[in-house]
mmCIF file of the N, C-alpha and C atoms, coordinates in Angstrom:
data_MODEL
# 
_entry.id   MODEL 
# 
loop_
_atom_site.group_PDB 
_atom_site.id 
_atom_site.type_symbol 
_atom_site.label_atom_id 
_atom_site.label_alt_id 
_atom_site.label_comp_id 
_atom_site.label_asym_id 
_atom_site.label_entity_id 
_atom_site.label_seq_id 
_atom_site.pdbx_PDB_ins_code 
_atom_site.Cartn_x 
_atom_site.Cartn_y 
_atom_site.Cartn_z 
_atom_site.occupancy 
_atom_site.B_iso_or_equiv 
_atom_site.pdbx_formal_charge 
_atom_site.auth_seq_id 
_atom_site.auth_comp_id 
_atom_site.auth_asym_id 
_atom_site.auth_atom_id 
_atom_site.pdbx_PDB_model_num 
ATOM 1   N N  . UNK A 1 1  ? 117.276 40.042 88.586 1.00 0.00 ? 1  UNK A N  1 
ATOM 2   C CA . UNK A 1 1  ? 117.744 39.024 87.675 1.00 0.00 ? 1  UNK A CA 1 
ATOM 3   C C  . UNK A 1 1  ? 117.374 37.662 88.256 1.00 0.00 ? 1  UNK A C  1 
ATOM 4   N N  . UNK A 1 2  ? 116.721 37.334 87.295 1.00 0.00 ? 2  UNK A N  1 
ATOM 5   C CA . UNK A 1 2  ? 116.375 35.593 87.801 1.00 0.00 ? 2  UNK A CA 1 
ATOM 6   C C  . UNK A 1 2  ? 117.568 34.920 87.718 1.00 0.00 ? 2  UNK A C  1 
ATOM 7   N N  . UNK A 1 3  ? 117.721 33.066 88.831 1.00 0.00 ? 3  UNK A N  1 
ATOM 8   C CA . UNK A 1 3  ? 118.697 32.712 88.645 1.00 0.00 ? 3  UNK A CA 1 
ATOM 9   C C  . UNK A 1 3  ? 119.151 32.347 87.278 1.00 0.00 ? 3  UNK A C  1 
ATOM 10  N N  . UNK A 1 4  ? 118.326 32.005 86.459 1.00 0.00 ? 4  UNK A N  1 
ATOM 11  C CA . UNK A 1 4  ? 118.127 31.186 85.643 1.00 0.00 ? 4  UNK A CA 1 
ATOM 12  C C  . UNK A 1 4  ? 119.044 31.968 84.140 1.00 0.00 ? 4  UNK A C  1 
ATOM 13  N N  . UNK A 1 5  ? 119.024 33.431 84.544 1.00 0.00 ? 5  UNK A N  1 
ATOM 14  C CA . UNK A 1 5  ? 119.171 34.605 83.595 1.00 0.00 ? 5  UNK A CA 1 
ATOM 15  C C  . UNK A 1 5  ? 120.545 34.683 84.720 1.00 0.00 ? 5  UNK A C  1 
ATOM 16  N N  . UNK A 1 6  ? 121.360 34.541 85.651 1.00 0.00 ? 6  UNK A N  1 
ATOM 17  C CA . UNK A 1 6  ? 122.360 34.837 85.812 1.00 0.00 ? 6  UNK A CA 1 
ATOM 18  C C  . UNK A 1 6  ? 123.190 33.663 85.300 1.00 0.00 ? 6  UNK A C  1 
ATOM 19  N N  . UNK A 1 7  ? 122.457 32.467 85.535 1.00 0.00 ? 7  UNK A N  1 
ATOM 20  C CA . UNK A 1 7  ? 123.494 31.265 84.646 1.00 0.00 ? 7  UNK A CA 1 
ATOM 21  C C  . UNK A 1 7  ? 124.114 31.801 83.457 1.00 0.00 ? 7  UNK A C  1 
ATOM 22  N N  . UNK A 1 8  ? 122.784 32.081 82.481 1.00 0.00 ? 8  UNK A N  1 
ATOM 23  C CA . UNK A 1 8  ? 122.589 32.104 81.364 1.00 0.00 ? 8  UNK A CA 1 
ATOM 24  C C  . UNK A 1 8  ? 124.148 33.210 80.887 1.00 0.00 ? 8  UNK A C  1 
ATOM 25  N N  . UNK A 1 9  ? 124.087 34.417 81.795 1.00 0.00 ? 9  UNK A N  1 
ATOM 26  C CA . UNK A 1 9  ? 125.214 35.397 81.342 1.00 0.00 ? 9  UNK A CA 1 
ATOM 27  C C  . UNK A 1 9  ? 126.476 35.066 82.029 1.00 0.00 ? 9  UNK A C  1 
ATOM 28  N N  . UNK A 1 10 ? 126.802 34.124 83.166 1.00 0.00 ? 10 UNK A N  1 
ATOM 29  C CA . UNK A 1 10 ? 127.876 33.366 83.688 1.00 0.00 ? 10 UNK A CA 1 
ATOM 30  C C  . UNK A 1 10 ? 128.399 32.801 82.398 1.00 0.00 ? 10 UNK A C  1 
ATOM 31  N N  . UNK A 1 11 ? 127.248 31.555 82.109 1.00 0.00 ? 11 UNK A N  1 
ATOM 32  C CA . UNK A 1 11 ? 127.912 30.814 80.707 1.00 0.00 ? 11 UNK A CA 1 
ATOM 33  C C  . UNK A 1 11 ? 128.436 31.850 79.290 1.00 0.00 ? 11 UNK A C  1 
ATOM 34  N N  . UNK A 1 12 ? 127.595 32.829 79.258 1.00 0.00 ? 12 UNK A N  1 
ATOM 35  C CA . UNK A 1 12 ? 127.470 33.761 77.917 1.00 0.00 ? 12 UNK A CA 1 
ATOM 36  C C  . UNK A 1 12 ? 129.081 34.255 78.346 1.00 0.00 ? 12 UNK A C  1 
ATOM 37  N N  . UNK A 1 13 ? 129.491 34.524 79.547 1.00 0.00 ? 13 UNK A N  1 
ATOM 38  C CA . UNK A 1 13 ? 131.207 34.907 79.462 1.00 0.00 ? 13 UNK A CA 1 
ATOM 39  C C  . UNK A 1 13 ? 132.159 34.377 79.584 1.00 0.00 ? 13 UNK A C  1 
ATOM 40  N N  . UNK A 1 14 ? 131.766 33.022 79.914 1.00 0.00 ? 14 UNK A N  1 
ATOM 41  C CA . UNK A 1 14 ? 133.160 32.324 79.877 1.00 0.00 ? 14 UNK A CA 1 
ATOM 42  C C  . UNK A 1 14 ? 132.791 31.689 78.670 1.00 0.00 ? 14 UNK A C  1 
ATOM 43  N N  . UNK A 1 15 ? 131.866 31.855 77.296 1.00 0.00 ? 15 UNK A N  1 
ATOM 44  C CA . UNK A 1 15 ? 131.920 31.514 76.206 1.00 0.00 ? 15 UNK A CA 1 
ATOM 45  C C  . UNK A 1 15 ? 132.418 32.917 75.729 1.00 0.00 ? 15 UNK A C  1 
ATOM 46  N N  . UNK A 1 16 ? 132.231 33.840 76.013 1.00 0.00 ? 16 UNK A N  1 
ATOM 47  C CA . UNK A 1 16 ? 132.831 34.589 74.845 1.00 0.00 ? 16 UNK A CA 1 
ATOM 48  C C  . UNK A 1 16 ? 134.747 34.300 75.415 1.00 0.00 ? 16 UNK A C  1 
ATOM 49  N N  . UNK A 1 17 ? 135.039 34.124 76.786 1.00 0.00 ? 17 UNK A N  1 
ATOM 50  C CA . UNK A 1 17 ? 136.469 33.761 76.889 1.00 0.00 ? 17 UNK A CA 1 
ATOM 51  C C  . UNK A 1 17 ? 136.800 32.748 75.793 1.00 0.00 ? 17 UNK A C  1 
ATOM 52  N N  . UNK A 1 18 ? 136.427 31.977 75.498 1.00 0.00 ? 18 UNK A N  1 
ATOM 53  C CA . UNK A 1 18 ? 136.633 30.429 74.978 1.00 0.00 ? 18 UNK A CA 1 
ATOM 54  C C  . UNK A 1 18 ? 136.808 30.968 73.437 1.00 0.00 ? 18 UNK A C  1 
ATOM 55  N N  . UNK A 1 19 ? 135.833 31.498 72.864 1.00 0.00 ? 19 UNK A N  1 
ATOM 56  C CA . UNK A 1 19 ? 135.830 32.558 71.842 1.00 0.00 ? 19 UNK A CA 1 
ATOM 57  C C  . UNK A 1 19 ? 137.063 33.060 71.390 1.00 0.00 ? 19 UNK A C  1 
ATOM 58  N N  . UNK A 1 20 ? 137.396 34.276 72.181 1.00 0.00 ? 20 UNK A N  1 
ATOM 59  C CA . UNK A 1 20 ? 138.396 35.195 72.264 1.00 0.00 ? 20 UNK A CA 1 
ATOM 60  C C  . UNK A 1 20 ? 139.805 33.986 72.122 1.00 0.00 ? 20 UNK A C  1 
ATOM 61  N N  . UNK A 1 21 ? 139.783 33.209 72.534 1.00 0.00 ? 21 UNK A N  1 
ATOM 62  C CA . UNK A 1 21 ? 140.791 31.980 72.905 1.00 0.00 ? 21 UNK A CA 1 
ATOM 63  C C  . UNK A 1 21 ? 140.965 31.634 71.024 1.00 0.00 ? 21 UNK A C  1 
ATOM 64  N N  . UNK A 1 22 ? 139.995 31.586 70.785 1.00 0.00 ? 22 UNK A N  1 
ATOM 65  C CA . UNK A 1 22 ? 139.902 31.070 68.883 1.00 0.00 ? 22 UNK A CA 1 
ATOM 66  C C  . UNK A 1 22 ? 139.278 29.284 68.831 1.00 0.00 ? 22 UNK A C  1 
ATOM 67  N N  . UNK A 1 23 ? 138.300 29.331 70.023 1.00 0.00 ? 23 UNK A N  1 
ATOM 68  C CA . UNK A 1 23 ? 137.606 28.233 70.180 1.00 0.00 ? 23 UNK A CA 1 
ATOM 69  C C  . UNK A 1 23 ? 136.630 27.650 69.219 1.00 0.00 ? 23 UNK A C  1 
ATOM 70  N N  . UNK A 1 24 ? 136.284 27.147 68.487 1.00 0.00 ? 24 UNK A N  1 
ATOM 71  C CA . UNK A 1 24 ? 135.063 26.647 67.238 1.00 0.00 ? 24 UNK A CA 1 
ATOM 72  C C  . UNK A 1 24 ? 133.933 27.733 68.274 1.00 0.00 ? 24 UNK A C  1 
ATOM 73  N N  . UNK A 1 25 ? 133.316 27.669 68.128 1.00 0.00 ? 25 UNK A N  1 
ATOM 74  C CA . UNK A 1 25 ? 131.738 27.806 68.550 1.00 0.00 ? 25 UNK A CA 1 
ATOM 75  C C  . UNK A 1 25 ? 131.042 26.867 69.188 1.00 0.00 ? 25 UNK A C  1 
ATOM 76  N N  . UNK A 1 26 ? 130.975 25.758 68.169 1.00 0.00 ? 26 UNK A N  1 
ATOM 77  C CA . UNK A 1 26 ? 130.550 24.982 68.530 1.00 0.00 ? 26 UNK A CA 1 
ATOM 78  C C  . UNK A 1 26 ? 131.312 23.838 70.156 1.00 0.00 ? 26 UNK A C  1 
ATOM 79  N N  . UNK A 1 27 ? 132.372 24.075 70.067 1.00 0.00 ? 27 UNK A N  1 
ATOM 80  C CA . UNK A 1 27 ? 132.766 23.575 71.373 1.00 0.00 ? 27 UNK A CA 1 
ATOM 81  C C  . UNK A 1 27 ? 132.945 24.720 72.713 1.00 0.00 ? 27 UNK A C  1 
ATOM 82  N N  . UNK A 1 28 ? 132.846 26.035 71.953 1.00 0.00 ? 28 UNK A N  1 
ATOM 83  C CA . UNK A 1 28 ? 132.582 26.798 73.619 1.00 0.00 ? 28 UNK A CA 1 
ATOM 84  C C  . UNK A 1 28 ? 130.954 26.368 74.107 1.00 0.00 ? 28 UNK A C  1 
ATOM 85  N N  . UNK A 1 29 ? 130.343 26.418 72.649 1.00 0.00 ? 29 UNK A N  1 
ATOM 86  C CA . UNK A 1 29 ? 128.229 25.721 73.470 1.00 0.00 ? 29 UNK A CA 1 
ATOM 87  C C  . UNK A 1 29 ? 128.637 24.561 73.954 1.00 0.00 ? 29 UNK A C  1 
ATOM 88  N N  . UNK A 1 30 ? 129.278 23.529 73.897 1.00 0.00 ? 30 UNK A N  1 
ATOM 89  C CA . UNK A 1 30 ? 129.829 22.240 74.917 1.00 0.00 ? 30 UNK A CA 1 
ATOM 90  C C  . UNK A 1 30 ? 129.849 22.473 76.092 1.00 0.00 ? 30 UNK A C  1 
ATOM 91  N N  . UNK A 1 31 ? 131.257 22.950 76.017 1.00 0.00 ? 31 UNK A N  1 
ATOM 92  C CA . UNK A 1 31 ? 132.122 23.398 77.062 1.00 0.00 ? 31 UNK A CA 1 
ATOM 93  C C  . UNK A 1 31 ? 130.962 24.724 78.409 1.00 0.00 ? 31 UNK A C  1 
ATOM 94  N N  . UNK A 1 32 ? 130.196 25.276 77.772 1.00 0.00 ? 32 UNK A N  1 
ATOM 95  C CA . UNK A 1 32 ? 129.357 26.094 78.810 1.00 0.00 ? 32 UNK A CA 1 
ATOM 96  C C  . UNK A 1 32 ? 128.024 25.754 78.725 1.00 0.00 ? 32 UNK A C  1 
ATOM 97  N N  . UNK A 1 33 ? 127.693 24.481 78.501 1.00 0.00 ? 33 UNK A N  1 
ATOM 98  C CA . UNK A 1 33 ? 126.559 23.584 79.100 1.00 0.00 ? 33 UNK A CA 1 
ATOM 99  C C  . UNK A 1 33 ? 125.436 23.850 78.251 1.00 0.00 ? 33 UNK A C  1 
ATOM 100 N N  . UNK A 1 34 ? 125.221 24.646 76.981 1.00 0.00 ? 34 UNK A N  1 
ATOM 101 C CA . UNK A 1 34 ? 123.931 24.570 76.243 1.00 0.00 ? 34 UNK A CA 1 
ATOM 102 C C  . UNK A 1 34 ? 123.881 23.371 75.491 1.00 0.00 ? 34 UNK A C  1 
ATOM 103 N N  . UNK A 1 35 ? 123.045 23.129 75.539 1.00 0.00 ? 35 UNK A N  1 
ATOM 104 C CA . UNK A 1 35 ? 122.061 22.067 74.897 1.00 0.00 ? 35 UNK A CA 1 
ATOM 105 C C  . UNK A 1 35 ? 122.250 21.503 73.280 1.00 0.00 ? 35 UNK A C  1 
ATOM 106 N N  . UNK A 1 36 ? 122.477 23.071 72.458 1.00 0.00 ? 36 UNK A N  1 
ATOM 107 C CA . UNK A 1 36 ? 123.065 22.861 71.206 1.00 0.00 ? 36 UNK A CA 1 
ATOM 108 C C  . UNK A 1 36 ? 123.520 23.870 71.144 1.00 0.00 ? 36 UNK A C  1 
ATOM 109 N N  . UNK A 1 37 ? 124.337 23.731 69.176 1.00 0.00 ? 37 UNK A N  1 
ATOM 110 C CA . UNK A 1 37 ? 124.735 25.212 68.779 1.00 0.00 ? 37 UNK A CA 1 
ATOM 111 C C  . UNK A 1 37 ? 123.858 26.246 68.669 1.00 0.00 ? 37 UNK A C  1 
ATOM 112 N N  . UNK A 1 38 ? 122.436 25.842 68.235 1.00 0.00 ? 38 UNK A N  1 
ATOM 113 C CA . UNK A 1 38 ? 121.413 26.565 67.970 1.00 0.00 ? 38 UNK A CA 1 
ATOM 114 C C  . UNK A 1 38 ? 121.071 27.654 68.877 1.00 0.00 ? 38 UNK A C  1 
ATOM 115 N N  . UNK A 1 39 ? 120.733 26.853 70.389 1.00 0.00 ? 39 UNK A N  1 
ATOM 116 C CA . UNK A 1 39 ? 120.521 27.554 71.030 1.00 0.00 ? 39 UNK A CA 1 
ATOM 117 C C  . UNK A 1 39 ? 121.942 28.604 71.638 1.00 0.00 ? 39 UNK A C  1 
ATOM 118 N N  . UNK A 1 40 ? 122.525 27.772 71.785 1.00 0.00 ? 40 UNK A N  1 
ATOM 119 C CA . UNK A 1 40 ? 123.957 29.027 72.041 1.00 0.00 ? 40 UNK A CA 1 
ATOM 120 C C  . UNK A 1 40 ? 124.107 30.399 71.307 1.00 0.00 ? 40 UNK A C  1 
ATOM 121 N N  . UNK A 1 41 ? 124.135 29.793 70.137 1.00 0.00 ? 41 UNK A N  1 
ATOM 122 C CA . UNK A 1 41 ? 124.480 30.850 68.746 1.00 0.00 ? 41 UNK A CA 1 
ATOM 123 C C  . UNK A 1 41 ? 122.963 32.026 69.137 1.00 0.00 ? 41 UNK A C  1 
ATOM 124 N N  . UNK A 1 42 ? 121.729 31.445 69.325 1.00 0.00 ? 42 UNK A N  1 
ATOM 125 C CA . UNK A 1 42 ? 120.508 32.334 69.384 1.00 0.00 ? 42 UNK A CA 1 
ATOM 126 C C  . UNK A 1 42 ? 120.729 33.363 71.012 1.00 0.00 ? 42 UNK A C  1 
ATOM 127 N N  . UNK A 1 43 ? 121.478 32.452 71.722 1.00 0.00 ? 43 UNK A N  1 
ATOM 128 C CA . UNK A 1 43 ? 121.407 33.152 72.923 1.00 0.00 ? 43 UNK A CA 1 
ATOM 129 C C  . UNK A 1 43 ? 121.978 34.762 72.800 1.00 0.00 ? 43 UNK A C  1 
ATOM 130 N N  . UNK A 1 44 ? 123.853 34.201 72.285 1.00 0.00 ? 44 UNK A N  1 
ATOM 131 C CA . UNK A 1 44 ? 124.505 34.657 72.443 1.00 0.00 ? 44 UNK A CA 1 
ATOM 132 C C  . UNK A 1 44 ? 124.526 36.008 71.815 1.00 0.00 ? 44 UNK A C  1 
ATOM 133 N N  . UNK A 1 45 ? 123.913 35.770 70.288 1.00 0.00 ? 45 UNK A N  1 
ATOM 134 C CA . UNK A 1 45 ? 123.479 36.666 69.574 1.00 0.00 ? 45 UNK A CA 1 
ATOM 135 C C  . UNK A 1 45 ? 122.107 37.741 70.252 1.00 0.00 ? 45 UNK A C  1 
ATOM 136 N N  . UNK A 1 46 ? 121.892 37.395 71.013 1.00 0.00 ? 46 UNK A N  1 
ATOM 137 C CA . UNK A 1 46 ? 120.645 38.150 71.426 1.00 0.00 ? 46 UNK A CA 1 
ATOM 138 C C  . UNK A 1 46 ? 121.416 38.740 72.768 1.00 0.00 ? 46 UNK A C  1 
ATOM 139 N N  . UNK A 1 47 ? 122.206 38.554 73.440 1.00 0.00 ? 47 UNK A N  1 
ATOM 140 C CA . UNK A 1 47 ? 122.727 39.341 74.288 1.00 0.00 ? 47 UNK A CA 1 
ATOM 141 C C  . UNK A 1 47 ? 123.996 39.946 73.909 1.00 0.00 ? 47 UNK A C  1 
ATOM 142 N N  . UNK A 1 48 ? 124.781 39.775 73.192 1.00 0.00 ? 48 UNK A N  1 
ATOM 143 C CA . UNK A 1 48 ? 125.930 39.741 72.644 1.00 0.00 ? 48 UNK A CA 1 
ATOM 144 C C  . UNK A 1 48 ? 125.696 40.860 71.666 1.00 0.00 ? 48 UNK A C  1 
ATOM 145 N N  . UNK A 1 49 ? 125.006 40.754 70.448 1.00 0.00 ? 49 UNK A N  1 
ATOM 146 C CA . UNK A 1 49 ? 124.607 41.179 69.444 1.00 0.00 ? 49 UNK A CA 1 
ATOM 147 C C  . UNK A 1 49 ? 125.597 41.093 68.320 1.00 0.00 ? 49 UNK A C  1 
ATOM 148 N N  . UNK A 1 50 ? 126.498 39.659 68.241 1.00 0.00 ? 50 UNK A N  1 
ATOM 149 C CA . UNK A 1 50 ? 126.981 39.107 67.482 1.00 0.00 ? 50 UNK A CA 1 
ATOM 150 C C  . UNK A 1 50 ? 126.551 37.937 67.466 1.00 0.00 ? 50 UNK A C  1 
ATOM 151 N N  . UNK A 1 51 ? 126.654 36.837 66.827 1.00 0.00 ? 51 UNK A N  1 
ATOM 152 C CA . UNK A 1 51 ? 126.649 35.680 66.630 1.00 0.00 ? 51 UNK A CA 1 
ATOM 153 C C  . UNK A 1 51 ? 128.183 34.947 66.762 1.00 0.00 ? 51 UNK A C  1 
ATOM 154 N N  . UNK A 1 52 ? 128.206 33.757 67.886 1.00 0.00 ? 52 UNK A N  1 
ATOM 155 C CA . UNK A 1 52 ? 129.174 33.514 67.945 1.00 0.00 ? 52 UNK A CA 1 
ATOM 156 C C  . UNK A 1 52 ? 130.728 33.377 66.841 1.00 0.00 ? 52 UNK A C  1 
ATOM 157 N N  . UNK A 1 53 ? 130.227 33.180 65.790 1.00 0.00 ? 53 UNK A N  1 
ATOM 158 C CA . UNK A 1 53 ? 131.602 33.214 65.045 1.00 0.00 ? 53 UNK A CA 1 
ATOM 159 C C  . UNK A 1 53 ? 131.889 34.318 64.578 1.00 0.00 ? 53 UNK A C  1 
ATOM 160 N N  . UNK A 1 54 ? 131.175 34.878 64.315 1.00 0.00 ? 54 UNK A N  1 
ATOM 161 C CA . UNK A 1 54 ? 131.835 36.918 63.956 1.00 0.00 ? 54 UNK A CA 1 
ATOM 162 C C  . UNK A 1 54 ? 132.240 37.263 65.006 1.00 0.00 ? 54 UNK A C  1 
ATOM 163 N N  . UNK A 1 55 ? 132.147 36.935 66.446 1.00 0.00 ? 55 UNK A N  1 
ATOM 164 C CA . UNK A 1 55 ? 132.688 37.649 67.471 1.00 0.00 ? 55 UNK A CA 1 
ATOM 165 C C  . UNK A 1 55 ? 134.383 37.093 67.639 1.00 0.00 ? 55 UNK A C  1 
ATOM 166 N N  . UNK A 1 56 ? 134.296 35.411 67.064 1.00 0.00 ? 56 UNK A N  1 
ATOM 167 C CA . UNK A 1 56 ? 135.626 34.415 67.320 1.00 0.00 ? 56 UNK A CA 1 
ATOM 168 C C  . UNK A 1 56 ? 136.225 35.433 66.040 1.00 0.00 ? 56 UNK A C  1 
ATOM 169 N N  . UNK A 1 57 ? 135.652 35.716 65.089 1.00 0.00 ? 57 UNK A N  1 
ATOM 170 C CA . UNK A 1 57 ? 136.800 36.452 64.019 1.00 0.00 ? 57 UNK A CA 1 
ATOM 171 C C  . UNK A 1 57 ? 137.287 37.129 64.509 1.00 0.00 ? 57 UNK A C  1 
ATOM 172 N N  . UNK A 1 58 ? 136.598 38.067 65.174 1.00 0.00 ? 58 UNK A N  1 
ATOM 173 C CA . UNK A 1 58 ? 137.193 39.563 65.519 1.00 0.00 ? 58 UNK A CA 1 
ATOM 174 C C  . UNK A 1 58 ? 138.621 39.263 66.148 1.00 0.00 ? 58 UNK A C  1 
ATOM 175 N N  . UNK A 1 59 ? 138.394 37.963 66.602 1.00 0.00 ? 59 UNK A N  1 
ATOM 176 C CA . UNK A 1 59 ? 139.421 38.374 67.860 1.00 0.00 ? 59 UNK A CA 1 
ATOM 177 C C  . UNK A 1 59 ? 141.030 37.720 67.098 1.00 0.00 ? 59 UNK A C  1 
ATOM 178 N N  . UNK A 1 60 ? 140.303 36.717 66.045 1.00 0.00 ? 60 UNK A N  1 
ATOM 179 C CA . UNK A 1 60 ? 141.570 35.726 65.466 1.00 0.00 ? 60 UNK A CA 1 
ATOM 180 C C  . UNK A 1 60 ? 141.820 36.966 64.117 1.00 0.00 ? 60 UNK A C  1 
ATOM 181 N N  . UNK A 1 61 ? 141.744 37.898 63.928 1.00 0.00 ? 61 UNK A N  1 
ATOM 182 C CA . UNK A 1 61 ? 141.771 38.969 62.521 1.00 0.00 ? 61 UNK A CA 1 
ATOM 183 C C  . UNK A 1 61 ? 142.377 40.002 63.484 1.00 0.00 ? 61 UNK A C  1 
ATOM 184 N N  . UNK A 1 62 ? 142.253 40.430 64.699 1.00 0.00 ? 62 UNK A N  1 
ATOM 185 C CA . UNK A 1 62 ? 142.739 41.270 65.715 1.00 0.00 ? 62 UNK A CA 1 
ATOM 186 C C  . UNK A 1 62 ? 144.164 40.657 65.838 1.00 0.00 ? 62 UNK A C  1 
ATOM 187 N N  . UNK A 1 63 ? 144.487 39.277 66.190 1.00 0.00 ? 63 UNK A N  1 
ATOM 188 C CA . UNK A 1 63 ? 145.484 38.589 66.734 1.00 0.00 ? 63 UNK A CA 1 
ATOM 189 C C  . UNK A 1 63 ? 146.476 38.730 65.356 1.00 0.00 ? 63 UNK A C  1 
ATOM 190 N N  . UNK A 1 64 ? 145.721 38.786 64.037 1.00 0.00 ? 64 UNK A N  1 
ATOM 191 C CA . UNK A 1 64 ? 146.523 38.111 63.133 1.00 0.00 ? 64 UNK A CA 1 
ATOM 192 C C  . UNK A 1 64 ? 147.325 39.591 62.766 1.00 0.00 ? 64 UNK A C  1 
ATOM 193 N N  . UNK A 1 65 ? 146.612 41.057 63.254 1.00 0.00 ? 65 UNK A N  1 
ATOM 194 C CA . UNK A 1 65 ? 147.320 42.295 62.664 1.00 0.00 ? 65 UNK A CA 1 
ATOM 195 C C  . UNK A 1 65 ? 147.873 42.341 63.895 1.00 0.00 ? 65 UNK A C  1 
ATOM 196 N N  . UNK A 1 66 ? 147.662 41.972 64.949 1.00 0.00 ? 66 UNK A N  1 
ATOM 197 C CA . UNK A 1 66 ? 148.778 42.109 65.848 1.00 0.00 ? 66 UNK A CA 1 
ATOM 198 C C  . UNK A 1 66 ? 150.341 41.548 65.652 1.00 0.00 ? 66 UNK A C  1 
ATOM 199 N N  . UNK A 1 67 ? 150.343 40.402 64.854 1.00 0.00 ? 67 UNK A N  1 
ATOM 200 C CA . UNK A 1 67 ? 151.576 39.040 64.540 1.00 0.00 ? 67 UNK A CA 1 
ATOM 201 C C  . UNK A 1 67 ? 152.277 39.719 63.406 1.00 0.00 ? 67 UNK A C  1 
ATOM 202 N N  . UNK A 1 68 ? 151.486 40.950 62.972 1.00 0.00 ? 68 UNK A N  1 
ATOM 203 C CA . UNK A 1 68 ? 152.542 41.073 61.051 1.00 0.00 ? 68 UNK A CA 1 
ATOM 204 C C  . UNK A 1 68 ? 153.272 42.234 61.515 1.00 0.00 ? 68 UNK A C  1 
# 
């Protein structure tokens, strides 16, 4: 693993934390140093194999059948 590719999945998990949290998207790509949403959303989706906001649903639609 290049360094460059261990950043890359460092940031990719403490964005999906931020995520899971019920974070926009757009402020976990802030918050873990990409450049834009674009590239975040392309990353994340390519290692992830979600796109950041279907993954933030899961977790706020998980939370919400947990609360009823």
């Amino acid at each position: 693993m290049t360094p460059y590719r261990y950043l890359e999945t460092v940031r990719i998990n403490r964005a999906r934390e931020f995520l899971e949290q019920g974070m926009m998207p757009a402020e976990a790509a802030l918050r873990t140093g990409f450049s834009d949403q674009s590239h975040f959303t392309n990353y994340f989706n390519r290692v992830i194999g979600l796109t950041p906001g279907v993954y933030r649903e899961i977790f706020l639609e998980r939370e919400e059948q947990d609360g009823k």
